[in-house]
N, C-alpha and C positions, 0 to 999 in steps of 0.2 A: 412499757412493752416494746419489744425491739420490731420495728420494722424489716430489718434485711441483718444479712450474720455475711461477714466479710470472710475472706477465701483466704486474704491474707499475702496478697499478690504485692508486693513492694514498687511504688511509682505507674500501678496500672492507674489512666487517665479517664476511664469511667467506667460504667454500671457492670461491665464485664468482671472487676472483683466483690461483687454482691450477690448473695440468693438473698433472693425473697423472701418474707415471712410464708408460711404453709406451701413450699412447693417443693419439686422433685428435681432431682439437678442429679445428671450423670457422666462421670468423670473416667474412662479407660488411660489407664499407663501402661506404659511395658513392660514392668517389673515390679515384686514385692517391693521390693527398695523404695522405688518410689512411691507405690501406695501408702507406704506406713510414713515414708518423709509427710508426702502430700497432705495426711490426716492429723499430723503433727504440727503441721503449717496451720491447718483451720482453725484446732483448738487451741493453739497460741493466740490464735487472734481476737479470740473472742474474750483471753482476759480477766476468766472467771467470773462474767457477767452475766451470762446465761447460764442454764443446767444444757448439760451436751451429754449425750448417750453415746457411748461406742459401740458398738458391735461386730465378733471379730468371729474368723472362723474356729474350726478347732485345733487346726495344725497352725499356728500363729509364732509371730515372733517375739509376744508379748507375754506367755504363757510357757513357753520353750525350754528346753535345755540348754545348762549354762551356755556355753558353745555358739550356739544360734539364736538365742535368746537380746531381747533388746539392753544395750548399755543402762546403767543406774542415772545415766545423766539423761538422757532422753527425753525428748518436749514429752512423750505419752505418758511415761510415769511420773517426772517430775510435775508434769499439771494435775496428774491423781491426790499428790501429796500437798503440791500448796493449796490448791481447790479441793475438799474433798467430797463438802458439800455440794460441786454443782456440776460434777463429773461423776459417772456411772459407766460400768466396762459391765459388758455382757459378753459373752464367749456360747456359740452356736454349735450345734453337733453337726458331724457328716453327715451325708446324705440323700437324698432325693425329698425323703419325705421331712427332714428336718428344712432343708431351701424353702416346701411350698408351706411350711407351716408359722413361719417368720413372721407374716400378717397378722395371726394369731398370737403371736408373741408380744407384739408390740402391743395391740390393743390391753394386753394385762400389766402393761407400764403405770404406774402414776400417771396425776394428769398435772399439765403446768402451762401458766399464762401462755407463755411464748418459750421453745426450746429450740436445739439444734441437735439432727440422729445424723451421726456419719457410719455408713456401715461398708467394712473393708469384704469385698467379694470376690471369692477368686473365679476367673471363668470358666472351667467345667461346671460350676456350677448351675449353670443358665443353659449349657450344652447336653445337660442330662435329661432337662425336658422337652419337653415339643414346644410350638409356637401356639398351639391353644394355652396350655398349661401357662407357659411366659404370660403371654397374653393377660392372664384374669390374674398371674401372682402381682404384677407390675399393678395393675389396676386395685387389686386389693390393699396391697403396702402403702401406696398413695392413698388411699382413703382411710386407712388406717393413722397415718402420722398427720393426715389434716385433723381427724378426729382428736388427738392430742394434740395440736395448738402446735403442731413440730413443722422443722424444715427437714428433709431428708436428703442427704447427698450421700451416692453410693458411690464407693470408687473401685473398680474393676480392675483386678492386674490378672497375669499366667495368660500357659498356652490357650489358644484359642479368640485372644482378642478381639483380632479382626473379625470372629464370623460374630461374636457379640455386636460390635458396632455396625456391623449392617444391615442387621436384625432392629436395633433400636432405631433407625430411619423411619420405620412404619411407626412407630409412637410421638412423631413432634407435636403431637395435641395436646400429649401427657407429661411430656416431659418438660420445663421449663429450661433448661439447659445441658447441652452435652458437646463435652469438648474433648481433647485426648493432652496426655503429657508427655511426649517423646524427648527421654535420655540418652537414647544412643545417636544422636546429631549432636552437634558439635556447630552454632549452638543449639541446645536446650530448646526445643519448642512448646508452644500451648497453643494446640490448633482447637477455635471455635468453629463447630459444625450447627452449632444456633445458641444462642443464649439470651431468654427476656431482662427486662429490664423498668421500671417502671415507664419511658421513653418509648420501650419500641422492644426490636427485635436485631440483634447483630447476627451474622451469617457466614460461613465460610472466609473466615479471617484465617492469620497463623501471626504470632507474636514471638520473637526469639526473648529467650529469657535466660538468665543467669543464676547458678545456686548460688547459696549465701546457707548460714551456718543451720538455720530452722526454714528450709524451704527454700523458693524462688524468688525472683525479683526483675520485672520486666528490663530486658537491656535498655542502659543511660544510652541515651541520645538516638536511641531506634524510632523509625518513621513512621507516623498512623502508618496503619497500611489505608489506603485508595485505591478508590474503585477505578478501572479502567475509564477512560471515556467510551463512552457509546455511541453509537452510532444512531440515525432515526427509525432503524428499525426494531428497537428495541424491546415495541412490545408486539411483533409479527411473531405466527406462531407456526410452522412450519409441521408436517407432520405426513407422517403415514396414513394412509387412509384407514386401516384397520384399528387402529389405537382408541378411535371414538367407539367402538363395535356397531357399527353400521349406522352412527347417526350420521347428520350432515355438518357443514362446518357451523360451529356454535358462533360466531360472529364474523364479520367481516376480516376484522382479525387470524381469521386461519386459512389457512393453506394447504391444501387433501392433494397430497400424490400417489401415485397406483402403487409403487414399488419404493424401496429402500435406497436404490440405485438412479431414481427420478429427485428422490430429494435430496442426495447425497449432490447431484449435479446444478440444484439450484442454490444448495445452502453454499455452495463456493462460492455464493456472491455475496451474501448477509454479512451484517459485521457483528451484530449484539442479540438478533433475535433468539428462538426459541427452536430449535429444531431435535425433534420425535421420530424416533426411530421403533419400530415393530421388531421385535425378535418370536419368530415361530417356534423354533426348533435349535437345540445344542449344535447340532450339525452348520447352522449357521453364525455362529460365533467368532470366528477368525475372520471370515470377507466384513461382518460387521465392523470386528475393530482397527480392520483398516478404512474401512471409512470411514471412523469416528479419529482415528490418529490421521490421517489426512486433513481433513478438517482444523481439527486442533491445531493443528502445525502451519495450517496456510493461513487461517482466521485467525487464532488468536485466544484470545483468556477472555474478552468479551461475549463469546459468542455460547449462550447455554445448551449444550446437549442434554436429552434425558433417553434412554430406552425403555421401554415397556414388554413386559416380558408375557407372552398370549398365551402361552401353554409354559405348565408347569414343569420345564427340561430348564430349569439354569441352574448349574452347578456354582458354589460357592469360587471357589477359583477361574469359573469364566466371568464373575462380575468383576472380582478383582482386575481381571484381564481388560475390559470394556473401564473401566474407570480408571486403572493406569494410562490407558491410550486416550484420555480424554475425555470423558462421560463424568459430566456434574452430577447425575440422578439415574438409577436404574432402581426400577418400578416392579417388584416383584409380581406374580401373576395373582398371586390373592387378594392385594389390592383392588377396591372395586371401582368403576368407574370416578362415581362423583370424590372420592379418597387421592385418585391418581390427579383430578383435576384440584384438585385442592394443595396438590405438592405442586405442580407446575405454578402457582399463584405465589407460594414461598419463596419459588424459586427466582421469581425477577427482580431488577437490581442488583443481583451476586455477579460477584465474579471467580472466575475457574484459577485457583489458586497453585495448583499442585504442579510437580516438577513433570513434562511429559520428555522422555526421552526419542531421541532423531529418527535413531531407529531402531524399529517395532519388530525387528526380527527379535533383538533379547527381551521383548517382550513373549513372546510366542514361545520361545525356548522354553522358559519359565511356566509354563502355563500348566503343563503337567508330569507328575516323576517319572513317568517311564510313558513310551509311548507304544507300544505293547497293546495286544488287545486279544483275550480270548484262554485257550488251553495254550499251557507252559509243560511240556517233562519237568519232574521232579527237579533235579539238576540248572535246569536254564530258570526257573522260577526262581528258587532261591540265589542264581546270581544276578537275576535283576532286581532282587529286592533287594542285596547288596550298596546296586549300583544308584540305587533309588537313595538311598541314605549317602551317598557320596554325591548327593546334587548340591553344588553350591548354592545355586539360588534358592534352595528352600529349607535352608541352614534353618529358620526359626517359624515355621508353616508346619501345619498340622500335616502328615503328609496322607494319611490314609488310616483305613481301618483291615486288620487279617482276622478273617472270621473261617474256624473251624467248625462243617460240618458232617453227622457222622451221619449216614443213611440208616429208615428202619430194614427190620431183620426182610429178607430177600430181597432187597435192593442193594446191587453192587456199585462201588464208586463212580463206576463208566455208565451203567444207566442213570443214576442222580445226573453226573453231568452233561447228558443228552438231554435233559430238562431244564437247562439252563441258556438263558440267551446273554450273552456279553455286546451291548450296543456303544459302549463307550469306550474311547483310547485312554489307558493308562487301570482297565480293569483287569486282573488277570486271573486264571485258576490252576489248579494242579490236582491231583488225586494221589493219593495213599492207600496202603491196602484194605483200610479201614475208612478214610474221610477224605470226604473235599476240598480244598480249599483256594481264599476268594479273598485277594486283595481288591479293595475296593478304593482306588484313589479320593483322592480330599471330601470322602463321606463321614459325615458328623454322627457321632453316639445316638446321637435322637433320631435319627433316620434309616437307621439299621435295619430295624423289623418292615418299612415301607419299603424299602429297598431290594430287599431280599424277594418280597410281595409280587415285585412289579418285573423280576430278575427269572422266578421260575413258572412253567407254565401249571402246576399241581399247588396245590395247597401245603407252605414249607413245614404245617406241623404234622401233615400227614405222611410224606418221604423222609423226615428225620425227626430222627429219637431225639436231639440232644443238638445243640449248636453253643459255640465260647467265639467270643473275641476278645481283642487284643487292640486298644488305642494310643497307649503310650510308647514311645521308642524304645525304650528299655525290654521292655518287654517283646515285641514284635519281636528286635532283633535275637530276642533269648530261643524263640519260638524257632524263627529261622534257621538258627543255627542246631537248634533238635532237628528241626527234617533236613539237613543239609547230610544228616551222619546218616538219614535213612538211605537205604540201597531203593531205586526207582524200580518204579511195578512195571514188572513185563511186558510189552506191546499194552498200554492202557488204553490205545484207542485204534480201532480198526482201520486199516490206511483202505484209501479210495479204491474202488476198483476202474481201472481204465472203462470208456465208454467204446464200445464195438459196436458201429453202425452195421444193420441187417437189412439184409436186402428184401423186401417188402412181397411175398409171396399173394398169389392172386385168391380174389375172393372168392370160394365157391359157394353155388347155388344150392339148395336147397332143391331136391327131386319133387317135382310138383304131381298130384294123386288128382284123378278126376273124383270128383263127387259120387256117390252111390246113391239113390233114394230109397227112402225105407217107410215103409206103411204100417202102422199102430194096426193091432188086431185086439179082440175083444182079451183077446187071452194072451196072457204074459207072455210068450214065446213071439214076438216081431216076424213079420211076413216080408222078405227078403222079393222083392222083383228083381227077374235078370231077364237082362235083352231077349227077345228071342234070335 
């Protein structure tokens, strides 16, 4: 019975080229290329000792037309042919409801002593659900391949990557290992974000690595990586007041300041501790990551950031923003307390690996495609959405979603959009003679319908008939350049009327009546007294 099934890493010096027997291990690269290299590397390695399952999508390079299809020489097919017995390829359909049913799928596998399931995932695929949905499929799969005696390792390639991997942060209970393969550096990286071990736990590492003919093979003569030295404040805990939600400091070990700006002023001195930032509100985002890039930059790679996010306003590309400038951990706001203090506990002894750049101005730059916020004329809309696709820096970023809406029958486009509140830079609209519409910067598939929710003040299935969008680039762009040939709708929005102060005319009174008294009579006609 195999204890652990090797990855197949060439001169890696410990536990880091092993999964374990029955656990879950997740692997993001940045290309198909690589995904199919990398799952060609595993099941080399194992030699045809084990039974190994593949699992691949339906648009593959395995199944393909001649053209795109994989070489005859290839580790994936050539180990089908000399293994036949202990190699099995499955092939999944597209989907939504084919992804959550995979659980299901598995469980009607054969059963075997000890196996290995490597299943190749592309990332919309995880982006088409919500976070409950993810939630209970990750949890089902996993129990599902412990139930056959299996190890699972998924590898994730396509657009989308980075919001996968920051989603998979909240699952390090479940997941035994997740690391990334980055090809477009020069060298070749494999950055560990955690990986078990029978030993322990290794953590934010990066390893340069070199190809070779079937996979990687860690660079000759490259340095353990080592942890910083630390300083003795190591395990002080530094924090915002509100991050606890009103309890008190849990050991002497912590440290409660009123503001962001209070702690910001004392962490200049720390050299390794732990220092907790509160994020309220999206609007505070940029002053945040300059004091997380200040920090960084004066302290040092020792020193652990986390943010904690209070309210449900952090956009995917403002966490990018906060962990480019520095941020070891940011803490989504679903996270519940004793969950958040349980990441801060992983979190010590790491050190802050990544490259932070001097200066945070081209970080900011970067942060959103247009800065734009609200109603656009026909005309100015589609050349900022032009200009949007000409952003260098977000050449390989999801950049947004254009969502057409058409109003129901007596609702014209200009009242829909009087219904609409736009609180975000980089959101824009436009009107047509018949529909709305609503670029919505680095908004994910899955948050569409909340978003729209939270965007108008009526109920959006009650004002429109009919809503489409549009996530991919191709497309968007195909769209834009249909309305760009439209002729723009006439005065679409009422211009302001100038404000004329009026001069304030005086109050008048009211003519005051003296009283009359009146005396009941027996008989319905009232008896009127007058003075004599």
């Amino acid at each position: 019975m195999a204890l652990s099934f090797s990855l197949g890493m060439k001169q890696f010096w410990n536990g880091l080229a092993q999964m374990q027997a029955q656990g879950l291990y997740w692997v993001n690269t940045d290309s198909q290329e690589a995904a199919y290299r990398l799952s060609g590397q595993v099941l080399e390695a194992q030699r045809g000792e084990v039974p190994v399952s593949l699992f691949f999508p339906q648009h593959n390079l395995i199944c393909a037309e001649d053209e795109n299809r994989l070489p005859d020489d290839n580790i994936l097919l050539t180990h089908l042919q000399n293994h036949p017995k202990q190699t099995f390829y499955y092939q999944f359909s597209e989907g939504k409801s084919a992804f959550l049913g995979l659980p299901a799928d598995i469980n009607l596998l054969p059963n075997y002593v000890t196996s290995l399931m490597i299943l190749l995932l592309p990332a919309n695929r995880c982006q088409e659900v919500n976070e409950k949905q993810f939630s209970r499929w990750l949890s089902k799969i996993r129990s599902g391949a412990n139930n056959k005696g299996a190890t699972l390792l998924i590898i994730c390639y396509g657009t989308g990557i980075n919001a996968v991997k920051s989603r998979l942060h909240l699952y390090h209970r479940n997941i035994y290992g997740l690391a990334d393969l980055k090809t477009d550096v020069e060298p070749n990286q494999w950055g560990i974000s955690w990986w078990h071990d029978n030993l322990g736990v290794e953590a934010n590492t990066l390893y340069p690595i070199t190809p070779r003919e079937n996979g990687w093979e860690i660079q000759k003569n490259a340095p353990s990586p080592v942890s910083a030295q630390t300083g003795d404040d190591q395990w002080m805990l530094l924090a915002e007041r509100s991050v606890l939600e009103g309890a008190p400091a849990l050991s002497e070990r912590w440290f409660l300041f009123d503001s962001n700006e209070a702690l910001t002023e004392r962490a200049t001195h720390a050299r390794s501790a732990t220092v907790i930032f509160a994020l309220a509100g999206n609007d505070e985002v940029e002053v945040l990551a300059r004091q997380i890039h200040l920090l960084r930059i004066q302290r040092g790679n020792a020193l652990k950031i986390v943010v904690r996010e209070m309210n449900s306003s952090l956009r995917y590309v403002d966490q990018r923003l906060l962990q480019a400038c520095g941020a070891n951990l940011v803490v989504p706001h679903a996270a519940r307390l004793s969950n958040f203090l349980t990441l801060l506990d992983d979190l010590q002894n790491l050190t802050f690996t990544r490259h932070v750049p001097q200066d945070i101005d081209v970080l900011l730059d970067s942060r959103l495609p247009t800065h734009h916020k609200g109603y656009l004329p026909l005309p100015v809309f589609c050349e900022v959405m032009r200009d949007i696709w000409d952003h260098a820096a977000l050449a390989t970023e999801s950049r947004g979603i254009l969502i057409s809406l058409r109003p129901a029958a007596g609702i014209s486009p200009q009242q829909a959009m009087s219904l609409c509140s736009l609180r975000r830079d980089g959101d824009i609209l436009t009107i047509t003679e018949r529909h709305l519409y609503l670029f919505l910067s680095n908004c994910q598939v899955s948050d569409v319908e909340n978003v729209l929710a939270f965007l108008f003040n009526l109920p959006v299935k009650e004002v429109f008939t009919s809503q489409t969008f549009w996530s991919h680039e191709l497309d968007i762009q195909t769209e834009i350049r249909r309305l760009a040939a439209k002729p723009p709708v006439a005065k679409p929005v009422s211009e302001a009327q100038p404000f004329v102060a009026h001069k304030p005319e005086p109050i008048k009174r009211a003519q005051v009546h003296q009283p009359v008294p009146v005396t009941l009579a027996l008989s319905d006609t009232p008896v009127i007294q007058t003075p004599e």
